[in-house]
VOZA-298987 format. One record per residue (C-alpha): residue number from 1; residue in one letter; z, x, y. Coordinates in steps of 0.02 Angstrom, whole numbers, plus 50000, padded with zeros to 5 digits. Each point is the difference from the previous one (the first is absolute). Layout:
BEGIN
<node i="NUM" aa="a" c3="Z" c1="X" c2="Y"/>
...
This chain:
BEGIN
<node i="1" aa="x" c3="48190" c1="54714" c2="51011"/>
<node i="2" aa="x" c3="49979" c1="49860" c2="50136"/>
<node i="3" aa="x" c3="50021" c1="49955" c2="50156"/>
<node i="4" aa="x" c3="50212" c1="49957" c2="50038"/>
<node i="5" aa="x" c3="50042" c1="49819" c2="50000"/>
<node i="6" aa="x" c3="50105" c1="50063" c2="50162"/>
<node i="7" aa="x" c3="50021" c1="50117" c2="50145"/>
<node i="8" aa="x" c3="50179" c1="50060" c2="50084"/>
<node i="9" aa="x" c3="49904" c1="50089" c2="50156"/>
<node i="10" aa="x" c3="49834" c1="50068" c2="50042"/>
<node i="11" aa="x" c3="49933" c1="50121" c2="50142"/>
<node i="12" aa="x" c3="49831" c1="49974" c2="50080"/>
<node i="13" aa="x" c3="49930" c1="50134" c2="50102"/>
<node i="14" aa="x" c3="49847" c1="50033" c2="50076"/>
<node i="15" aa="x" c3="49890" c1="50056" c2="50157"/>
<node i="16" aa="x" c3="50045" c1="49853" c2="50148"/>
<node i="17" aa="x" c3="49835" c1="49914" c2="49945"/>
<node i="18" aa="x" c3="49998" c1="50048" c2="49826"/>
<node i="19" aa="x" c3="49974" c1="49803" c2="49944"/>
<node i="20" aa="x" c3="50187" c1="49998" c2="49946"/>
<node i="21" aa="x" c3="50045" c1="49853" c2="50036"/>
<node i="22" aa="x" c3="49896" c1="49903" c2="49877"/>
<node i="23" aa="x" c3="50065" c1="50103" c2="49877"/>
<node i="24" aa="x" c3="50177" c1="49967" c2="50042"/>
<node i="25" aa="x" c3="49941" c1="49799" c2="49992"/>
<node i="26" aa="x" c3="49949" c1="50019" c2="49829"/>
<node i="27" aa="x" c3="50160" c1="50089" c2="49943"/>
<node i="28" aa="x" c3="50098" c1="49850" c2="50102"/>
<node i="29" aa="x" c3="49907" c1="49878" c2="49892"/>
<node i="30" aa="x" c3="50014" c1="50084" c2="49832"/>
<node i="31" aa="x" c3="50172" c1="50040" c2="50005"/>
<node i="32" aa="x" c3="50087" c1="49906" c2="50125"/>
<node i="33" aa="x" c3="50042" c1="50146" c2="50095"/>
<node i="34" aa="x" c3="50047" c1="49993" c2="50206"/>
<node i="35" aa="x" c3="49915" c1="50093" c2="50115"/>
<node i="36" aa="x" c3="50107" c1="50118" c2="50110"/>
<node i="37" aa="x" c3="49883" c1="50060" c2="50145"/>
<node i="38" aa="x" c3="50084" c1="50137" c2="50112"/>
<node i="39" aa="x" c3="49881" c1="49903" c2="50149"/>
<node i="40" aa="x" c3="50070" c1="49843" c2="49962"/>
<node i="41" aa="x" c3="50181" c1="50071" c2="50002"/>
<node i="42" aa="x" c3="50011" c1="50075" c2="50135"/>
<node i="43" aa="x" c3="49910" c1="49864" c2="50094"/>
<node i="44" aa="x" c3="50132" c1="49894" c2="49913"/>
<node i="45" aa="x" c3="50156" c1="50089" c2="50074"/>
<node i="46" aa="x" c3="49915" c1="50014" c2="50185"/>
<node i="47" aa="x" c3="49978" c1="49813" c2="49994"/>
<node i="48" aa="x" c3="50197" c1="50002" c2="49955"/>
<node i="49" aa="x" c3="50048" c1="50097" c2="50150"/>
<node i="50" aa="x" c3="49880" c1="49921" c2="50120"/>
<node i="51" aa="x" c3="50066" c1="49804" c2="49953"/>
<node i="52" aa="x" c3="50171" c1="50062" c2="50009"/>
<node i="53" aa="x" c3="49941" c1="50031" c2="50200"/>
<node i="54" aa="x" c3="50095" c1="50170" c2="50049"/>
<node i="55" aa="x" c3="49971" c1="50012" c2="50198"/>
<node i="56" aa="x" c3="50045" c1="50197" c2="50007"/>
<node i="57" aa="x" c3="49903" c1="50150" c2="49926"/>
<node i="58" aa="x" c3="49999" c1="50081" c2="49831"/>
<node i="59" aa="x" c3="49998" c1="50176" c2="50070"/>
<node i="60" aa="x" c3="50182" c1="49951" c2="50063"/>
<node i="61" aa="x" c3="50047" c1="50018" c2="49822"/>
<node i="62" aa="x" c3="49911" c1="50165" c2="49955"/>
<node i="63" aa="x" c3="50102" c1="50158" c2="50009"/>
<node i="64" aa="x" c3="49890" c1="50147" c2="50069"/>
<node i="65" aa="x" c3="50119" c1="50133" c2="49956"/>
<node i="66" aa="x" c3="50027" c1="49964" c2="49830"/>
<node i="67" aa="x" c3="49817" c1="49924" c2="49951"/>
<node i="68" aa="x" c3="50077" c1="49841" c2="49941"/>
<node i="69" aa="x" c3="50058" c1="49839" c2="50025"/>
<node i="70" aa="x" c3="50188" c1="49957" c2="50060"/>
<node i="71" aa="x" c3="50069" c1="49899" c2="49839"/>
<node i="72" aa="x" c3="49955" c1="49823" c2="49974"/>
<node i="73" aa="x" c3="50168" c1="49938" c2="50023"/>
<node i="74" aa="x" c3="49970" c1="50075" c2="50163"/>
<node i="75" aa="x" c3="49838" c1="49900" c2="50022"/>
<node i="76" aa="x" c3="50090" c1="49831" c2="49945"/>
<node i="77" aa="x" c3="50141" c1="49999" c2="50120"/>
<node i="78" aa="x" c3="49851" c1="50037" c2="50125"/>
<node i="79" aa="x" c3="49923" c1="49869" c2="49947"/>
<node i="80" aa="x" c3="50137" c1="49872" c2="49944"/>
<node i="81" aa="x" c3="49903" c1="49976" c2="49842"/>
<node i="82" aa="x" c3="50034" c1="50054" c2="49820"/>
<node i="83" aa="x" c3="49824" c1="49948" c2="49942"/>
<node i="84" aa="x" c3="49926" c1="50169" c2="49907"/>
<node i="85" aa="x" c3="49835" c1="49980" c2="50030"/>
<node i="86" aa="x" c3="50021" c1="49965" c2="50171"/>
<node i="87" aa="x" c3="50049" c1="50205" c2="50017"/>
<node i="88" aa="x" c3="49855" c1="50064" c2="49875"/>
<node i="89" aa="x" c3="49908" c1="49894" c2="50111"/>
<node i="90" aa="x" c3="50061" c1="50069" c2="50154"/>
<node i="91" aa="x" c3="49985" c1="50203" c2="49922"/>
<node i="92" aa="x" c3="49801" c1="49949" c2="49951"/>
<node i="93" aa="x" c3="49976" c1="49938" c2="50170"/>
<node i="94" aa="x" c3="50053" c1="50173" c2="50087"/>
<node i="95" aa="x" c3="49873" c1="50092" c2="49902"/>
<node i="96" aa="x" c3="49851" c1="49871" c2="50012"/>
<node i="97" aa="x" c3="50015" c1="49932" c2="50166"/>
<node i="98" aa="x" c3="50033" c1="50189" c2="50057"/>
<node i="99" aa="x" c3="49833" c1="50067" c2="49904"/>
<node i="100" aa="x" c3="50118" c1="50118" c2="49884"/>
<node i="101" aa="x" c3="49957" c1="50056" c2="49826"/>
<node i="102" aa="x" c3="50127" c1="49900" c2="49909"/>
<node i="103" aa="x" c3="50108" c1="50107" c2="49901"/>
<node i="104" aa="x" c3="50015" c1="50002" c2="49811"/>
<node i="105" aa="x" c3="50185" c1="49955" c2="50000"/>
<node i="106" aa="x" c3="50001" c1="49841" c2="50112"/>
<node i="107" aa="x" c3="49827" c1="49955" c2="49898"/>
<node i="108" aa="x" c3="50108" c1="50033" c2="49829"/>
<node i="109" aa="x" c3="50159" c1="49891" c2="50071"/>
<node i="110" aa="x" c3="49885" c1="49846" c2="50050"/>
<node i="111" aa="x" c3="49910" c1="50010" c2="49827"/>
<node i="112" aa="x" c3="50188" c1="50002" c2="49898"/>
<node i="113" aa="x" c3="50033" c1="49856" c2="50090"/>
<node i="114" aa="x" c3="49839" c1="49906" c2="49964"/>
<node i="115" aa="x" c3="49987" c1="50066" c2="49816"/>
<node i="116" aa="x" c3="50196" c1="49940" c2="49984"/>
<node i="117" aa="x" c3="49965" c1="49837" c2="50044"/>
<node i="118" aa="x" c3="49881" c1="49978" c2="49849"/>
<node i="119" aa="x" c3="50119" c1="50073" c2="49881"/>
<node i="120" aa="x" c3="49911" c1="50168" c2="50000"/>
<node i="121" aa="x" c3="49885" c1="49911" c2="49877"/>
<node i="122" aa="x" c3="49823" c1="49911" c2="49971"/>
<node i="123" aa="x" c3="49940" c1="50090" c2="50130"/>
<node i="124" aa="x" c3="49812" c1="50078" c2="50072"/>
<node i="125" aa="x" c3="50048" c1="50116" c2="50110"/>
<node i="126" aa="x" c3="49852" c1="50016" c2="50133"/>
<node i="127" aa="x" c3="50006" c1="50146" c2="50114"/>
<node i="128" aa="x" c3="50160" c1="50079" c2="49919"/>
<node i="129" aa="x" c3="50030" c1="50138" c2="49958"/>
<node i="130" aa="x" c3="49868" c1="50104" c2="50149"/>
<node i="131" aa="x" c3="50096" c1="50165" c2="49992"/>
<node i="132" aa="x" c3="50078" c1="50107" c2="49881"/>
<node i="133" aa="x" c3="50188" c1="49968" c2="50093"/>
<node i="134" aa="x" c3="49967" c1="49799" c2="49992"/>
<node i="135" aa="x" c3="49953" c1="50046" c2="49804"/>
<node i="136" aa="x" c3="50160" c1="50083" c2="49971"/>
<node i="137" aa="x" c3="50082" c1="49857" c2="50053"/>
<node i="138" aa="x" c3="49920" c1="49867" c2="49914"/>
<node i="139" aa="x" c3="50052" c1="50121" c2="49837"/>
<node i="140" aa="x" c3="50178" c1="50006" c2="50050"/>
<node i="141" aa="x" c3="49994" c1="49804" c2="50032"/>
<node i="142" aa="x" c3="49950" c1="49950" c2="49840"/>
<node i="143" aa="x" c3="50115" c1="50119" c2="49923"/>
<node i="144" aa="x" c3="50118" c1="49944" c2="50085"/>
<node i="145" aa="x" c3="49984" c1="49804" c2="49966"/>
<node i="146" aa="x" c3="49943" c1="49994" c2="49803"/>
<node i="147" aa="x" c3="49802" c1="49975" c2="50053"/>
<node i="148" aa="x" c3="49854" c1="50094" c2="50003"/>
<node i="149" aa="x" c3="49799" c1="50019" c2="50035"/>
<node i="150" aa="x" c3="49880" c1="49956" c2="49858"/>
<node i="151" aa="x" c3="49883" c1="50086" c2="50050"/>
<node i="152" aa="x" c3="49893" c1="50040" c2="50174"/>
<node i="153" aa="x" c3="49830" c1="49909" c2="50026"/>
<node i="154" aa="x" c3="49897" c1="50113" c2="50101"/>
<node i="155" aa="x" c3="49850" c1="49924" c2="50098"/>
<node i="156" aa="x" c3="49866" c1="50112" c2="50014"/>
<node i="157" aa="x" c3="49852" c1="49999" c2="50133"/>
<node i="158" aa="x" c3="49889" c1="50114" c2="50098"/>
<node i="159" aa="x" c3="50026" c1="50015" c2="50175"/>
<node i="160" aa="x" c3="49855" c1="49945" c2="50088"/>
<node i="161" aa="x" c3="50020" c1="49833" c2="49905"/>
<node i="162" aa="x" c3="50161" c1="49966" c2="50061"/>
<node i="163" aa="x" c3="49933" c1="50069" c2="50172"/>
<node i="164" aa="x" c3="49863" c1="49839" c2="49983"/>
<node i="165" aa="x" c3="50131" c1="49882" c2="49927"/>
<node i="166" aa="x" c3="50137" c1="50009" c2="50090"/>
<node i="167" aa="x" c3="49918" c1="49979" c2="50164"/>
<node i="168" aa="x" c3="49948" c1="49837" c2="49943"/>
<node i="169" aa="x" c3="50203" c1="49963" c2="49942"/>
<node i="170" aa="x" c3="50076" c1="49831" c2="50084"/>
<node i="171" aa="x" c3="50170" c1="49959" c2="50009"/>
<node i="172" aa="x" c3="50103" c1="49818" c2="50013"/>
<node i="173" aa="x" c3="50117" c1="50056" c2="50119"/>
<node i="174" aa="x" c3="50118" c1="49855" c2="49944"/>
<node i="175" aa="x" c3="50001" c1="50008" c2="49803"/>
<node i="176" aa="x" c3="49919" c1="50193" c2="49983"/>
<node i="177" aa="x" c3="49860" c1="49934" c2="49885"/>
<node i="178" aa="x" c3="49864" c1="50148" c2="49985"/>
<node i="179" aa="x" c3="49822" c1="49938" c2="50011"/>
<node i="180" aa="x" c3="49829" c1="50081" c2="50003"/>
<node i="181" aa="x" c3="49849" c1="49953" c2="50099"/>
<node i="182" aa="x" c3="49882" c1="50036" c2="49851"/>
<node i="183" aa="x" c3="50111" c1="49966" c2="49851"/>
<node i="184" aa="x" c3="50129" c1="49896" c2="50030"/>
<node i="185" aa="x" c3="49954" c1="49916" c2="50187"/>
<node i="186" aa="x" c3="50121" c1="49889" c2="50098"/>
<node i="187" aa="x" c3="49957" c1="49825" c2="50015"/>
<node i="188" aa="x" c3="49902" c1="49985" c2="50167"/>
<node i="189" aa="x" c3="50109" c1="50133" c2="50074"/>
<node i="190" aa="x" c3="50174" c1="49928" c2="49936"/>
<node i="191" aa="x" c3="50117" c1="50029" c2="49837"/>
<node i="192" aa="x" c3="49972" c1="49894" c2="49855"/>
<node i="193" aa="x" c3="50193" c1="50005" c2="49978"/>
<node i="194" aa="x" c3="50067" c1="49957" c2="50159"/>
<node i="195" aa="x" c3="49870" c1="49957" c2="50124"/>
<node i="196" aa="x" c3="50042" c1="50135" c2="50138"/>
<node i="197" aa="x" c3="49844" c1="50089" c2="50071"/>
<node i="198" aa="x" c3="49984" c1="50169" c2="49898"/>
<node i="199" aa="x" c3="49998" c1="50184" c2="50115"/>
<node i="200" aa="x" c3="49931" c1="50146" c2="49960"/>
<node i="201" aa="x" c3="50167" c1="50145" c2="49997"/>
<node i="202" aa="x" c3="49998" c1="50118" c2="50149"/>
<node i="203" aa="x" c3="50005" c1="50157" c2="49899"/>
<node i="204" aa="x" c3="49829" c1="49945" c2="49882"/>
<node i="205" aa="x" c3="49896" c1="50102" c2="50119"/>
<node i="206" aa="x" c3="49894" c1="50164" c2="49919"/>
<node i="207" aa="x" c3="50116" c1="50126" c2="50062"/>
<node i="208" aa="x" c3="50182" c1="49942" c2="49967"/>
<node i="209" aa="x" c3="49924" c1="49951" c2="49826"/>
<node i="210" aa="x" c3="49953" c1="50188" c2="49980"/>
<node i="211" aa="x" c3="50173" c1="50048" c2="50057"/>
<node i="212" aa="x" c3="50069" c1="49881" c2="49878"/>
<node i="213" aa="x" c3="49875" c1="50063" c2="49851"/>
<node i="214" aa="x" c3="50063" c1="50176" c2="50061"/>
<node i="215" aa="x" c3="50196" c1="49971" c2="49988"/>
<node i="216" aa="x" c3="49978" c1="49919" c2="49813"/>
<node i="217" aa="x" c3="49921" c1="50166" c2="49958"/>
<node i="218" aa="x" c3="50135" c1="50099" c2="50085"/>
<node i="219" aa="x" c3="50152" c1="49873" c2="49954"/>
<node i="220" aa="x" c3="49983" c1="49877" c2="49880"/>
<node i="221" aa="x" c3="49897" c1="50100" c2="49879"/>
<node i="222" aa="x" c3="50142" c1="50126" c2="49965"/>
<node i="223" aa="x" c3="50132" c1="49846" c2="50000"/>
<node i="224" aa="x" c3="49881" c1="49935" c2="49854"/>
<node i="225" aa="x" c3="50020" c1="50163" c2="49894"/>
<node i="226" aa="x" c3="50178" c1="49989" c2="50022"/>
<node i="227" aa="x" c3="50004" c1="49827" c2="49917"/>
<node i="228" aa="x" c3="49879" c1="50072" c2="49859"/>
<node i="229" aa="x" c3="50112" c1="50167" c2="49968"/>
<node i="230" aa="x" c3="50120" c1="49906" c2="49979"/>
<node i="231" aa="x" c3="49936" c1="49898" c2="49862"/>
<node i="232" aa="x" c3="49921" c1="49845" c2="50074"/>
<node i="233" aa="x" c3="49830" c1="49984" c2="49953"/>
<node i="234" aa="x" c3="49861" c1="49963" c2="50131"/>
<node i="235" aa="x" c3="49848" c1="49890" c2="49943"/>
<node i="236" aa="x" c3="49849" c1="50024" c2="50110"/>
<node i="237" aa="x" c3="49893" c1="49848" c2="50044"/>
<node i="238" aa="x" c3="49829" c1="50009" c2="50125"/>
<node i="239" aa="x" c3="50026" c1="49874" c2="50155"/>
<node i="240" aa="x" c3="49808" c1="50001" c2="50009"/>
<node i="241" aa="x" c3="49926" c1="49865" c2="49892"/>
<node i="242" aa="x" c3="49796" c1="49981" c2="49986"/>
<node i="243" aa="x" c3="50019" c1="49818" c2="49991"/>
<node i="244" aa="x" c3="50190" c1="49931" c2="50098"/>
<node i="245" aa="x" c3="50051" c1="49853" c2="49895"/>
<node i="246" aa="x" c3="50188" c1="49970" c2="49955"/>
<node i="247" aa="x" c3="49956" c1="50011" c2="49795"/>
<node i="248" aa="x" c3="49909" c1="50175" c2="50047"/>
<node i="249" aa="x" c3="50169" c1="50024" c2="50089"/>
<node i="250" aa="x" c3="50112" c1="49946" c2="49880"/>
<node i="251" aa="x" c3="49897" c1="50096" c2="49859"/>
<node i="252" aa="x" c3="50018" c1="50167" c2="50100"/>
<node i="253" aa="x" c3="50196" c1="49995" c2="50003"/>
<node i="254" aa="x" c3="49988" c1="49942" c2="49810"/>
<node i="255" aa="x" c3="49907" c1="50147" c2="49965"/>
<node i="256" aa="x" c3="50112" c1="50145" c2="50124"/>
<node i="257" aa="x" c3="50143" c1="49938" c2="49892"/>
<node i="258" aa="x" c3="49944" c1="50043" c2="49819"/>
<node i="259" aa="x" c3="49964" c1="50166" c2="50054"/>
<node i="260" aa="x" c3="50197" c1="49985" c2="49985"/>
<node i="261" aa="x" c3="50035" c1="49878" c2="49873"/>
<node i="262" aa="x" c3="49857" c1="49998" c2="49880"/>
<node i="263" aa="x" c3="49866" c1="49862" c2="49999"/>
């Protein structure tokens, strides 16, 4: 058995810090996959709602009696708009601007809409499924629409290395390139890509990063057996690497996925 000439989705999970991301770069290049971050969709959908330029509050729209939103046909006469992303924009701004957990089912209706744009396929999936409710869902989905996982690439790493990495994690705040000030630097402070001036994320300090490490334990972990009970296999690979070159990279993932599919 070999590797597939082909891949209809994948899930990569990991610690925040885990190293997946070059992981998820390798799998982009080998199979011509798309990367579907959570981060980036949600950022996505905010940016939707705050170019369409709304003047009035979200909360206006948020139904404390019944715990939900009024309906988004509501929302859209409010509005005068029948742009959807515009309201899953204006539902994720609520909970972020407002400090709230975001719930599971407003996190599972932005992700349907993101994964449907792609076709539900040739997909990584980064940063979903995180609980066992947002697992359940992605089953149903792909049910649902003729699709399915391959199999779940799980990033392994101890926590006081992410603790030390991650706190040296920059961000392009224009093009979300990920850089490293040890093993993948910025270029004099700025993104290779785009040229912005790279920022280190607000929440990459030692104790939200052990809250974070804490709620994958508590969260994503059981979401993960979920996925593997129900037959999706999980290939482990270590996001610590002795030596950090892309081939030592690339040779890692190689590796993780003939513990599936035979060398």
């Amino acid at each position: 058995m070999s590797l597939p000439d082909s891949l209809t989705n994948v899930v990569v999970a990991g610690k925040s810090g885990a190293g997946k991301q070059p992981r998820i770069d390798v799998l982009v290049d080998m199979y011509g996959l798309e990367q579907l971050s959570t981060g980036t969709m949600f950022r996505s959908y905010l940016a939707a709602y705050d170019r369409y330029g709304y003047d009035g509050s979200p909360e206006r729209f948020w139904n404390e009696e019944t715990g939900t939103f009024v309906s988004d046909e509501a929302i859209m006469d409010e509005l005068g708009t029948d742009n959807g992303d515009v309201v899953l924009g204006l539902k994720a701004k609520y909970f972020v601007e407002g400090g709230r957990y975001v719930p599971d089912h407003l996190t599972n209706e932005l992700f349907q809409a993101a994964f449907a744009e792609r076709g539900y396929r040739e997909q990584v999936l980064d940063g979903y499924p995180r609980t066992r409710e947002q697992a359940r869902f992605l089953l149903e989905l792909t049910d649902e629409h003729d699709t399915h996982i391959d199999f779940v690439l799980w990033v392994t790493n101890a926590d006081e290395k992410i603790i030390e990495r991650t706190t040296r994690r920059r961000i392009c705040p224009e093009c979300g390139a990920v850089y490293h000030l040890d093993h993948r630097p910025p270029d004099n402070g700025r993104c290779s890509a785009c040229g912005a001036e790279v920022v280190q994320r607000s929440d990459d300090t030692e104790e939200k990063i052990r809250s974070r490490l804490q709620e994958f334990k508590t969260k994503t972990l059981p979401a993960l057996r979920l996925l593997q009970n129900q037959g999706i296999p999980i290939a482990k690979v270590s996001g610590h690497l002795e030596e950090f070159t892309e081939e030592n990279v690339r040779r890692s993932v190689i590796d993780a996925l003939e513990t599936i599919y035979g060398p």
